[in-house]
N, C-alpha and C positions, 0 to 999 in steps of 0.2 A: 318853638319853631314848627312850622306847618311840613307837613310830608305833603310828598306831591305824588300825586300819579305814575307819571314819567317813570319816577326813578326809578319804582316795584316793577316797573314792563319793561326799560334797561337790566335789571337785574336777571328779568326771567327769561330775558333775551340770551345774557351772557350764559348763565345755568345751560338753557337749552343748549348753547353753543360750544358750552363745558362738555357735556353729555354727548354732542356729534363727536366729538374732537375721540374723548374716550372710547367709542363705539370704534370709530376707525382704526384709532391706534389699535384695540385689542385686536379684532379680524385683523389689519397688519402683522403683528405679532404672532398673533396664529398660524399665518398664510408665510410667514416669512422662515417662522420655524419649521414647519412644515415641506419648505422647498429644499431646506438647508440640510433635512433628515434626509430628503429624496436625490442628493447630489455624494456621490460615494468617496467622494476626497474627503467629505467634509462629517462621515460617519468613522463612530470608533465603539469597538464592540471590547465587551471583556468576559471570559468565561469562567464562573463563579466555582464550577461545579471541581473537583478534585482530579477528578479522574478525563476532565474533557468529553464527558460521555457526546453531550450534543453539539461536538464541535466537529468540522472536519477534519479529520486523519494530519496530523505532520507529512506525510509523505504527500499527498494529494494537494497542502498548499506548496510543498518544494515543487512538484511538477507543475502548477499553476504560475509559479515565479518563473521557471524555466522554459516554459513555454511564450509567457509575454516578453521575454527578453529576447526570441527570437518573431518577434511581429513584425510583420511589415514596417516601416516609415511613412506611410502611407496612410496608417489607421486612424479615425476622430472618432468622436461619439457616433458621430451619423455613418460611418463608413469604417464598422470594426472590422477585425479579422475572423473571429468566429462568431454564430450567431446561434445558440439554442433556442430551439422553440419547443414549448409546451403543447403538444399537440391531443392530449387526453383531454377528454370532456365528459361529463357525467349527460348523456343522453336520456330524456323523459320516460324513454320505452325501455330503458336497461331493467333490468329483471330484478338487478342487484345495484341500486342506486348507492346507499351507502358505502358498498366495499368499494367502488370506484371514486366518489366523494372522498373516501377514508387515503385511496391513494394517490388522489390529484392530489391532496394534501401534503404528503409527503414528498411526491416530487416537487412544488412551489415552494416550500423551507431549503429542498437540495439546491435547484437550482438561484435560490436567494444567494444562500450563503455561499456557493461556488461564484455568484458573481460579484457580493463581495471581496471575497481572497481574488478574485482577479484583481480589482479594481487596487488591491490595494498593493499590486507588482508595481516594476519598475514602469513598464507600459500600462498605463491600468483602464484605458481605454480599446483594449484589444479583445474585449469579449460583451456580448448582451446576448439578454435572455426575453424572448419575448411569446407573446399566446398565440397559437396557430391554430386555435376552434375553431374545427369544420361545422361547430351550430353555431358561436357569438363571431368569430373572424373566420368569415368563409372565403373573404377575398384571400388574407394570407395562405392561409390550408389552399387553393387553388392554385397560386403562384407556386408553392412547394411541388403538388404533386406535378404541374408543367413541366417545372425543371428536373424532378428527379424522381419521377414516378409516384405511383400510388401507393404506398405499404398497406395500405389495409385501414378505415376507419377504426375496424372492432379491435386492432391489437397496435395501433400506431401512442405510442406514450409520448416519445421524444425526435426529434431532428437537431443532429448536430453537422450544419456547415458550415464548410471552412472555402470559399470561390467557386470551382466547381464539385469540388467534395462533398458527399453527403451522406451521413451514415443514422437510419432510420433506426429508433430504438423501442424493442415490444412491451408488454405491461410481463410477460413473460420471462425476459431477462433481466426484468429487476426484482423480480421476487424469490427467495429463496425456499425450498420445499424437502419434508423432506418427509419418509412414509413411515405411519403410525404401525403397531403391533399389529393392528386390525388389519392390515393392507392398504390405507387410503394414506392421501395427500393431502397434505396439509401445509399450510402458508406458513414458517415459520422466520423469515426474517425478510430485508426489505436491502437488496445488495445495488442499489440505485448508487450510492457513489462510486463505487466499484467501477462498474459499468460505464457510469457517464464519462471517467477520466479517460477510462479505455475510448471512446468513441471519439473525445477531444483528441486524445495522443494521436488517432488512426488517422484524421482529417484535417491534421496539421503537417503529419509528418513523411511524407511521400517516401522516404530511403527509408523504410522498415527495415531494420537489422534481424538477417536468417540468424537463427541456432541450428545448429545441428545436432542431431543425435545418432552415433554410430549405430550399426545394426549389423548381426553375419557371425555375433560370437558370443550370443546367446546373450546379450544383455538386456536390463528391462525395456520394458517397449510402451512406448505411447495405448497400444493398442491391447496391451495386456491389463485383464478385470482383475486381477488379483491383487490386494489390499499390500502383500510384501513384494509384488514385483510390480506392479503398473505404479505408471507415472502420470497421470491424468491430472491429477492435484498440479503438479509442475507443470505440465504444458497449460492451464490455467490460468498460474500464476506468472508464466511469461507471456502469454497472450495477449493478457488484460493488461499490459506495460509495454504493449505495440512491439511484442518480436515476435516474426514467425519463426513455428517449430517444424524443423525438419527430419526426416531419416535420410541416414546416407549408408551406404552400403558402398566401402574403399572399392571393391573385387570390380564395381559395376563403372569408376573413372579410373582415367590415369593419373588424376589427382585430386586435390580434395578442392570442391567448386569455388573459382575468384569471388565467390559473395558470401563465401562463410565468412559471417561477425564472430561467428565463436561455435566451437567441436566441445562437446561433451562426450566423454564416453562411462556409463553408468554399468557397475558390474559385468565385465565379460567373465564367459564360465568357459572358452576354449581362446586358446593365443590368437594375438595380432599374427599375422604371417611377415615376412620381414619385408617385401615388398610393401605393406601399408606403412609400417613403421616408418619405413623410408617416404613416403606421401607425407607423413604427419612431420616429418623431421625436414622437408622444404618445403612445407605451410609454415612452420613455425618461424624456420631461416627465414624462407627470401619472400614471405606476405604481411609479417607482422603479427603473426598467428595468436591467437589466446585459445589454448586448450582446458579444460577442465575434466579431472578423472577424479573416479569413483571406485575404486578396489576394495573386496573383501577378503576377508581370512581366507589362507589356502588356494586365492583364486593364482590362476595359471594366463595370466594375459600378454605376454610374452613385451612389456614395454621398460624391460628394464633397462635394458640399453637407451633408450629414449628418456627414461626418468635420470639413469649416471650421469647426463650429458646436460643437464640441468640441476645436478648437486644435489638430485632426491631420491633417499633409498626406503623404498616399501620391505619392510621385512614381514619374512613369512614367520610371523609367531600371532601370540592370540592373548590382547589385554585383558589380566585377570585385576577386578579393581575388589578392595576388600573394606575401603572407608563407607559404614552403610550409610552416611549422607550424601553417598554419589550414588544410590543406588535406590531404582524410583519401588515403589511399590509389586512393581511388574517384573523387578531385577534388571532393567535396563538400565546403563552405565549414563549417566552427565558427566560431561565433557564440561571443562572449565578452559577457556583462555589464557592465554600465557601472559609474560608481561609482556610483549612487544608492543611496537607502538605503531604498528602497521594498523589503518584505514579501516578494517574488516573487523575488529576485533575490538575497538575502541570502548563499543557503546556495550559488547560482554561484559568488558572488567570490571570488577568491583571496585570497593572505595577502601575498603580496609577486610580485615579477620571475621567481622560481623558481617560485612555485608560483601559478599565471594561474586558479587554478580550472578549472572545466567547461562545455564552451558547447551550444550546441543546434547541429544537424547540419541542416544543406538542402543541395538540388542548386544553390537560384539564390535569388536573393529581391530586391525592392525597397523601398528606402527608405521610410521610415517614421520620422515624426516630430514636432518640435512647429512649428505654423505660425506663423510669426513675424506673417505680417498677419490672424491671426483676431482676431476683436473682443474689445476684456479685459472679462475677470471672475472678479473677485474669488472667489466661489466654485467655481471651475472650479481643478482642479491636472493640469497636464501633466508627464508625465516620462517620459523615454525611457530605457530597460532591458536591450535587447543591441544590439551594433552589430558591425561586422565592426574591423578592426585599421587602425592607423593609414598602413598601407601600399596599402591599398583604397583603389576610388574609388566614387561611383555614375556608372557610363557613360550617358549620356543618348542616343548614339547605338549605341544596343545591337543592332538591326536586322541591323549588321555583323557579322561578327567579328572582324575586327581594332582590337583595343581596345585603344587610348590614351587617357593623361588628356590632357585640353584643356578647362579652365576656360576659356577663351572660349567653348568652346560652350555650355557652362552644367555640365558635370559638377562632380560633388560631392566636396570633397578626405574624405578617411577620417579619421576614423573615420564610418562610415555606421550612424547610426541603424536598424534592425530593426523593431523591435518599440518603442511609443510605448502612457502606460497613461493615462485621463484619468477624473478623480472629481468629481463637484461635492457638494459637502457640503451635507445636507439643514438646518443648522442649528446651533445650539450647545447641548450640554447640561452646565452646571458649566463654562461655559470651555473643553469638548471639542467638536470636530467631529463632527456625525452622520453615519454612511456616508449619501450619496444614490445617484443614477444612476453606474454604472462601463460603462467603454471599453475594452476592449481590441484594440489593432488590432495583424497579426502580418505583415510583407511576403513572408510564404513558408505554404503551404499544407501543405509535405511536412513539418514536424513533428507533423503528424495524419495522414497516408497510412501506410500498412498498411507499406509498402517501406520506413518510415525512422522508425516511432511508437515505437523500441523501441534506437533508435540515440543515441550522446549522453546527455541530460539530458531532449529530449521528451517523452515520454512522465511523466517529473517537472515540469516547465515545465508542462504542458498541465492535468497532475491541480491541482498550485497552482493555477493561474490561475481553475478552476472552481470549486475552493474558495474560493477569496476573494472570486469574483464572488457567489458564497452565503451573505459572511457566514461564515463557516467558519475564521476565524482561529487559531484552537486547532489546526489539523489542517494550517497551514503549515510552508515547511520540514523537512520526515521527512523522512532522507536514504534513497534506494531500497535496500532490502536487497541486499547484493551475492550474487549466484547465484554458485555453483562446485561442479563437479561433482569428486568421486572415486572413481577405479577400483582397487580393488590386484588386479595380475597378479601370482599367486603356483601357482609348479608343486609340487609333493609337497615335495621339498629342501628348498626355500624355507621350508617350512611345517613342517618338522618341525626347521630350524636356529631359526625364531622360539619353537615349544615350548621346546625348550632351554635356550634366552635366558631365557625364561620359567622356567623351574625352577629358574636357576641359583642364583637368590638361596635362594627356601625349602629348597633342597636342600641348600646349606649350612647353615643354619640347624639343620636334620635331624640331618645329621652331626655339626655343635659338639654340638647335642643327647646323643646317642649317645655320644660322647667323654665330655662330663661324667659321662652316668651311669657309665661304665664304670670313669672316673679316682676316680670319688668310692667306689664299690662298691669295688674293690682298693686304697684308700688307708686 
């Protein structure tokens, strides 16, 4: 049978035609993948690592969720509610091109991954992130500073707004520093999410919730440098969670101001006078009040009538704890949680005998708890939340040092009460309890001092406690991102044994290569 021409030029018709078809498809394929990575419904990330080192914080995606659930109705892709812009740029003339390089960096992974966890709320169209280079996008960088002023080229990082909100963010307050033996400053961590949620909360949330902090009877003070009396760490950490801190001084109103969210009083060293007592006891009555106290051993702050009247007796004695697994290397006392099953305390408790959970750190504290002869009421709930161990006592003759239990003299056998929490419910709504007025009374001061805010659970303990005095339920419970730092020390050798390691696989790979071709060609 003869072959014809034809056919082999049909053939190579079809082939070639085989060959477009494949080429398309794949670039399809590519491009279609590609778009599909680039649409944030349709991304899902999983974090390998143990510890979540490079993920965002639990607490930073609950305020991400809670934020998009209050969005507009109004929001699309093209028309979000907040919009960050990346406004650092590595400038040709910068002196220090890398270190700025190194930190554009850093911020373009934060704000990925924060637009992520947006995207992935209930509104997930409520946030973009986009470049405002005043050297590649100079048209945006111009529209920004039109509307909301200039910040500054050399120190402008970020813009976060929210309509006409606009809160300009420096390369400054995302850097953390802190000073060497030598005297110098040195860059040692990079507090960018911190920061950013802080700036999201501020230009979302127009009713910024005041604290208050009393002042007039010698308590610590916002403005006091001292590591056991200043409170700077705290006002910090409520700042950066959108509430402004205040000082109030009772003597200077005749009551305590309609915009108090919430009254702190942190160690007084001379009494309330009974005219304030009486301020704080119709704030609590007839505003809905949430107060938070802080008493120390021996202190004299005259609110015991104030604490009777809410079922909580601060007594004046002084926990001696003697199990030395409550007792840190510095002879500071860890506080363990009780069993309650109160909100604040949930994520202290342990699981079992092995695993006791995490307690709050003091140097000293007193008793604190519910009064047995306060007058009943029904809608009043007392519960007490950490205590010391059952080997503790509260010493009543503390004055001494040499401390023995002796329940004749009235000491108190362990476990010792701490910290006591008290609610009276405004009501019922559907068979539920309305939050009313909340109490929280703490027998130690130094889990909000500067010297110990950052030690233990504190500093956790302290942010709950605030939040729930707010109403702020949804934002209970985050466990604190665990910090860890690493170094790798690696000389030349070292570095060119890991290349190595590194090539060994594709290098093989290379080789079998090379073999085939060579085995198949001579075969």
């Amino acid at each position: 049978m003869a072959l014809r021409l034809d056919d082999f030029k049909i053939a190579r018709r079809w082939n070639g035609f085989n060959r477009f078809l494949q080429i398309v498809f794949s670039i399809s394929l590519i491009w279609g993948l590609n778009y599909l990575a680039s649409q944030p419904r349709y991304q899902a990330r999983w974090n390998l690592g143990s510890a979540k080192k490079e993920s965002l914080s639990q607490e930073t995606l609950q305020y991400l969720d809670a934020i998009g659930r209050r969005a507009p109705e109004t929001i699309s892709k093209d028309n979000p509610w907040v919009q960050v812009f990346v406004t650092l740029s590595v400038d040709p003339a910068d002196p220090h091109p890398e270190l700025t390089g190194t930190f554009l960096k850093q911020i373009n992974y934060l704000t990925k991954d924060v637009a992520y966890a947006a995207a992935q709320s209930s509104r997930g169209e409520w946030l973009k992130v986009e470049s405002a280079d005043h050297i590649k996008n100079r048209g945006v960088w111009t529209e920004l500073v039109r509307k909301f002023g200039d910040p500054g080229k050399e120190d402008a990082a970020l813009a976060v707004v929210c309509g006409d909100r606009c809160k300009y963010i420096s390369i400054t307050e995302l850097l953390g520093t802190r000073t060497t033996a030598k005297g110098d400053i040195e860059i040692n961590a990079f507090r960018g999410e911190l920061v950013l949620m802080s700036a999201i909360l501020s230009v979302t949330d127009k009713n910024v919730p005041i604290v208050y902090l009393t002042t007039g009877h010698g308590e610590m003070s916002l403005n006091e440098a001292n590591a056991l009396r200043g409170l700077s760490k705290l006002e910090l950490q409520l700042s950066s969670r959108n509430l402004e801190v205040k000082q109030l001084n009772l003597n200077e109103f005749n009551e305590v101001p309609t915009n108090a969210a919430l009254v702190i009083i942190v160690s007084p060293t001379t009494p309330f006078r009974p005219q304030e007592v009486e301020k704080l006891r119709r704030y609590m009555r007839e505003k809905k009040g949430r107060l938070i106290a802080l008493v120390d051993v021996g202190s004299q702050h005259g609110l015991d009538d104030l604490f009777y009247e809410w079922g909580i007796r601060v007594a004046n004695a002084f926990v001696c704890e003697t199990s030395e697994d409550l007792l840190t290397p510095n002879k500071d006392i860890l506080l363990r949680a009780t069993k309650s099953s109160h909100d604040l305390v949930k994520l202290m408790q342990g699981t079992n005998e092995t695993n006791p959970g995490v307690g709050l750190v003091v140097g000293q504290a007193c008793p604190v708890g519910f009064d047995l002869g306060s007058p009943i009421d029904e809608n009043l709930k007392v519960e007490e939340l950490v205590a010391s161990s059952a080997a503790s006592w509260g010493e009543m003759d503390y004055r001494h040092h040499t401390y023995k239990f002796d329940p004749d003299r009235g000491d108190m056998p362990g476990p010792v009460s701490v910290v006591a929490v008290a609610e009276r419910a405004a009501g019922l709504k559907q068979g539920i309890k309305i939050p009313g007025e909340r109490m929280l009374v703490i027998g130690s001061s130094d889990i909000v001092a500067n010297a110990r805010f950052g030690e233990g659970v504190n500093r956790f303990f302290l942010t709950n406690a605030v939040m729930w005095m707010l109403d702020r339920e949804s934002l209970l419970n985050i466990p604190p991102r665990p910090l860890a730092e690493f170094r790798l020390n690696a000389n030349p050798p070292d570095l060119n044994s890991v290349a190595w390691r590194f090539l060994l696989v594709p290098g093989s790979v290379l080789l079998l290569g090379f073999f085939v071709f060579f085995w198949r060609r001579n075969t």
